[in-house]
MILUM-396148 format. One record per residue (C-alpha): residue in three letters; x, y, z. Coordinates in steps of 0.25 Angstrom, whole numbers, padded with zeros to 4 digits, always signed. Each point is the difference from the previous one (the first is absolute). Example, Ala and Ser with C-alpha at 12.3 -4.5 7.8 and 13.67 -1.06 7.14 Angstrom:
2
Ala+0049-0018+0031/Ser+0006+0014-0002/
This chain:
126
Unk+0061+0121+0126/Unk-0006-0006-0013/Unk+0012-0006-0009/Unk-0009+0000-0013/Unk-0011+0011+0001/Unk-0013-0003-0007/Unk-0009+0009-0006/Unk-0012-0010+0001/Unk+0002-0003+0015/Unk+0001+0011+0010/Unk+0008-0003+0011/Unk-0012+0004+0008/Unk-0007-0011-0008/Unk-0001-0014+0009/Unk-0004-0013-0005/Unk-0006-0009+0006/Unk+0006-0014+0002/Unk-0007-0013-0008/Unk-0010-0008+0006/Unk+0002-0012+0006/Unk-0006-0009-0009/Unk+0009+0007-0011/Unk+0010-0010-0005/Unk-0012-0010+0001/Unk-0009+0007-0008/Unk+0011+0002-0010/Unk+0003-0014-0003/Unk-0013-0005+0000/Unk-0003+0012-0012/Unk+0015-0007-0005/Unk-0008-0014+0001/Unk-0012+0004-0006/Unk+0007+0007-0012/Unk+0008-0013-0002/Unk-0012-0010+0003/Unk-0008+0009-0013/Unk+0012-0004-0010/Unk-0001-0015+0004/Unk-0014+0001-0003/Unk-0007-0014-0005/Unk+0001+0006-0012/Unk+0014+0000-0003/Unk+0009-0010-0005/Unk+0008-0010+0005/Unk+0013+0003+0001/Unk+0004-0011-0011/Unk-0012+0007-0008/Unk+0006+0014-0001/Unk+0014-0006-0001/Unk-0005-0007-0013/Unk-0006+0013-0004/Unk+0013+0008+0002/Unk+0008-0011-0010/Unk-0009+0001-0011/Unk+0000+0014+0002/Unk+0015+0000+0001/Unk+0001-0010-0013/Unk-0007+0009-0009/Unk+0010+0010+0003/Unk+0012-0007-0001/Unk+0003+0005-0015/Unk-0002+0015+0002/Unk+0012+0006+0005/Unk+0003+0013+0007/Unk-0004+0008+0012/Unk-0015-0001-0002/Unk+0000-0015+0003/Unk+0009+0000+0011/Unk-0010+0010+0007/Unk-0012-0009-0004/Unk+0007-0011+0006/Unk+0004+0006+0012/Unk-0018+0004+0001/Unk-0003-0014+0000/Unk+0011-0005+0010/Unk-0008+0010+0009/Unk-0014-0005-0006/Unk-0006-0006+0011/Unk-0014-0003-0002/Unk-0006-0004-0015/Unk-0007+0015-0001/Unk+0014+0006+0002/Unk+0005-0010-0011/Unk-0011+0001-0008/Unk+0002+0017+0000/Unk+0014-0005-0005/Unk-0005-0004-0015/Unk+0002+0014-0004/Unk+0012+0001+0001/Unk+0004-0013-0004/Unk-0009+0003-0013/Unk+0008+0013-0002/Unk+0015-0006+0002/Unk-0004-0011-0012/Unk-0006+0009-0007/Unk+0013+0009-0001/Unk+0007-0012-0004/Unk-0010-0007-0010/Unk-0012+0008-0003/Unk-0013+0001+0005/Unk-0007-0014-0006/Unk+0011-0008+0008/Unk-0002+0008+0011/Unk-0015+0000+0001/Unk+0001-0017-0004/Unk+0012-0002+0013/Unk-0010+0008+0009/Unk-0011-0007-0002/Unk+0007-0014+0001/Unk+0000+0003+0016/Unk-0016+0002+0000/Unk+0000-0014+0003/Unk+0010+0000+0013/Unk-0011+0011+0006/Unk-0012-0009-0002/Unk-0001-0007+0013/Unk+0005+0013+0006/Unk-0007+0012-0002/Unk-0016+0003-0004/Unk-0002-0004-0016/Unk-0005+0015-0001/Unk+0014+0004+0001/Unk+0006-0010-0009/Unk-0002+0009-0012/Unk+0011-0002-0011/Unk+0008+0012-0005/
């Protein structure tokens, strides 16, 4: 007797159980995908944290919603790529508040924090 029948599985169907080596292939794919965001690459953890309070200073004057969603992005910012992604939204939160030439000047402020961080190709200013 089947409690909660399934249209997808028969209850003729039979699965088969893991492998063995299952729960270690699993956390060594876990590892690997952990190991790939600690790349030599990214910052230290004192580098992005200075990156996050700049970020978070330039926002301190913007009230609302918007900049309380930014915010909550760069807490979970964990590497200078995912901070860096963040400028448009920092740029449209000041840009709400005081215009598109204060914006664009704030933004372009934290090209400097990156410098050291992430390829000069990428450091293009808004």
């Amino acid at each position: 007797m089947q409690l909660f029948p399934s249209r997808w599985l028969s209850s003729s169907s039979k699965t088969s159980p893991p492998p063995d080596d299952f729960l270690a292939t699993s956390t060594e794919g876990w590892w690997a995908a952990v190991e790939t965001r600690r790349s030599p690459s990214a910052p230290k953890p004192d580098n992005l944290a200075g990156i996050r309070r700049q970020m978070c200073r330039l926002l301190q004057d913007c009230p609302g919603t918007a900049r309380d969603s930014v915010l909550a992005s760069l807490k979970r910012a964990y590497t200078a790529d995912e901070a860096w992604m963040l400028r448009s939204n920092v740029y449209q939160c000041i840009a709400h508040r005081h215009g598109e030439s204060e914006a664009r000047e704030r933004v372009n402020g934290l090209i400097p924090h990156f410098q050291d961080l992430m390829p000069a190709s990428r450091l293009r200013p808004i």
